[in-house]
VOPAGU-2260 file (C-alpha; in pm, 1 decimal, decimal comma):
REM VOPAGU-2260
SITE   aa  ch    i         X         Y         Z
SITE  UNK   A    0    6886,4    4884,4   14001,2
SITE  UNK   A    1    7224,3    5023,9   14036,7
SITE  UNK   A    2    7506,9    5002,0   13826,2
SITE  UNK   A    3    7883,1    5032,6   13953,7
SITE  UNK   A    4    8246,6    4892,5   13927,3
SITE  UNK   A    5    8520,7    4836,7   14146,1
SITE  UNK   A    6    8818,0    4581,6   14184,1
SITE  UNK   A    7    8897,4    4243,9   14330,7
SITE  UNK   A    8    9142,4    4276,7   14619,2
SITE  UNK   A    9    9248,5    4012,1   14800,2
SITE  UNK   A   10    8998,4    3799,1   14693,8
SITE  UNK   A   11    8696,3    4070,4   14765,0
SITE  UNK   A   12    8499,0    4275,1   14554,3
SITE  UNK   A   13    8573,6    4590,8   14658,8
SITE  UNK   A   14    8324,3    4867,8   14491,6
SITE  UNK   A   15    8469,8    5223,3   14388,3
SITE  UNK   A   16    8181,2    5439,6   14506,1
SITE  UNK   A   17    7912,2    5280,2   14676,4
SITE  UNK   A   18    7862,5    5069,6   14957,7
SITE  UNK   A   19    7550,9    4791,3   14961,6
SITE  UNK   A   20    7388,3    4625,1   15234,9
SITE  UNK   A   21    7503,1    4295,6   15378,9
SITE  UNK   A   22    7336,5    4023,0   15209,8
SITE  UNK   A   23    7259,4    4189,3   14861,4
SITE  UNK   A   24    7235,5    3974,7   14545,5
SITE  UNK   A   25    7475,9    4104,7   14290,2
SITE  UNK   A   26    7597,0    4004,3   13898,6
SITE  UNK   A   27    7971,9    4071,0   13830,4
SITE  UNK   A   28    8035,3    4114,5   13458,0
SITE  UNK   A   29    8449,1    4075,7   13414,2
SITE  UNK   A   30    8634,0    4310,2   13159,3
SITE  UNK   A   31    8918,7    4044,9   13021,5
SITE  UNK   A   32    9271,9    4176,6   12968,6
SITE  UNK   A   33    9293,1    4552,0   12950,8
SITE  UNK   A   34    8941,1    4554,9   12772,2
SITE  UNK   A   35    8687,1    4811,4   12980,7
SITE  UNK   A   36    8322,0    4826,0   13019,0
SITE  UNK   A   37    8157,5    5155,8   12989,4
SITE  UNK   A   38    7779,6    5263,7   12914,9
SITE  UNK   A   39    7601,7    5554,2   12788,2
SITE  UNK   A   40    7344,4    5665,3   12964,9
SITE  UNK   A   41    7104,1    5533,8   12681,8
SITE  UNK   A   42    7299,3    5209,5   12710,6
SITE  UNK   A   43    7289,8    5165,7   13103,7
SITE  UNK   A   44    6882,7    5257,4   13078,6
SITE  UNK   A   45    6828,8    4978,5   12797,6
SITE  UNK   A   46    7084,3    4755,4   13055,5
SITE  UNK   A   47    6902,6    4836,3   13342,5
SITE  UNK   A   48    6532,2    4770,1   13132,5
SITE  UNK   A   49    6637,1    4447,4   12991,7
SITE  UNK   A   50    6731,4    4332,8   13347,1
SITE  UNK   A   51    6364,9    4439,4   13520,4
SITE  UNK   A   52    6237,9    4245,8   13272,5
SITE  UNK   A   53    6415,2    3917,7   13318,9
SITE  UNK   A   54    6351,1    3993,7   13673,7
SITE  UNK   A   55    5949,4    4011,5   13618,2
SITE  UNK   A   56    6036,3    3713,2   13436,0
SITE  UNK   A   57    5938,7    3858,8   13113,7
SITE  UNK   A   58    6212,4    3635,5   12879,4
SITE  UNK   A   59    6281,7    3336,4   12707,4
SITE  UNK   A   60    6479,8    3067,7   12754,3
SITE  UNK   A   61    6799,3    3058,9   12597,9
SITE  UNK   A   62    6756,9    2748,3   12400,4
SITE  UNK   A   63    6444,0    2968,2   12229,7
SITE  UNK   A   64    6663,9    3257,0   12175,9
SITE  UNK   A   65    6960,8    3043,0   12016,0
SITE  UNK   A   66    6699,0    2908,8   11764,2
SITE  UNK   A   67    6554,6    3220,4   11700,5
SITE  UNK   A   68    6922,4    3354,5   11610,0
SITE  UNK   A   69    6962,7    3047,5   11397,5
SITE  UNK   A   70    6647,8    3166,5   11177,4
SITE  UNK   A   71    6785,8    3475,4   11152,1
């Protein structure tokens, strides 16, 4: 799993500091307005967790979830 950011230029995601191979699968997450995203390193290794697990397919599905919160 790797974590990075970068910028939209011209219509292309351009990353800051790394440089993936052609044909990788990636997630954007967009900051809105001048709000910024930034991690701990606690926070990106519960991120990066959470998303091996969806990946294993270890979750729910979000109707289950949105009930659960309801509950709560």
């Amino acid at each position: 799993m790797l974590i990075t950011t970068g910028r939209v230029r011209h219509g292309t995601i351009e990353l800051d500091d790394q440089s993936l191979p052609e044909g990788t699968i990636v997630t954007v997450l967009s900051a809105e307005g001048n709000e910024s995203f930034a991690l701990s390193p606690d926070e990106e290794a519960m991120l990066s967790a959470a998303i091996e697990e969806a990946e294993r397919g270890d979750s729910i599905p979000a109707s289950q979830l949105l009930r659960q919160i309801r509950k709560s």
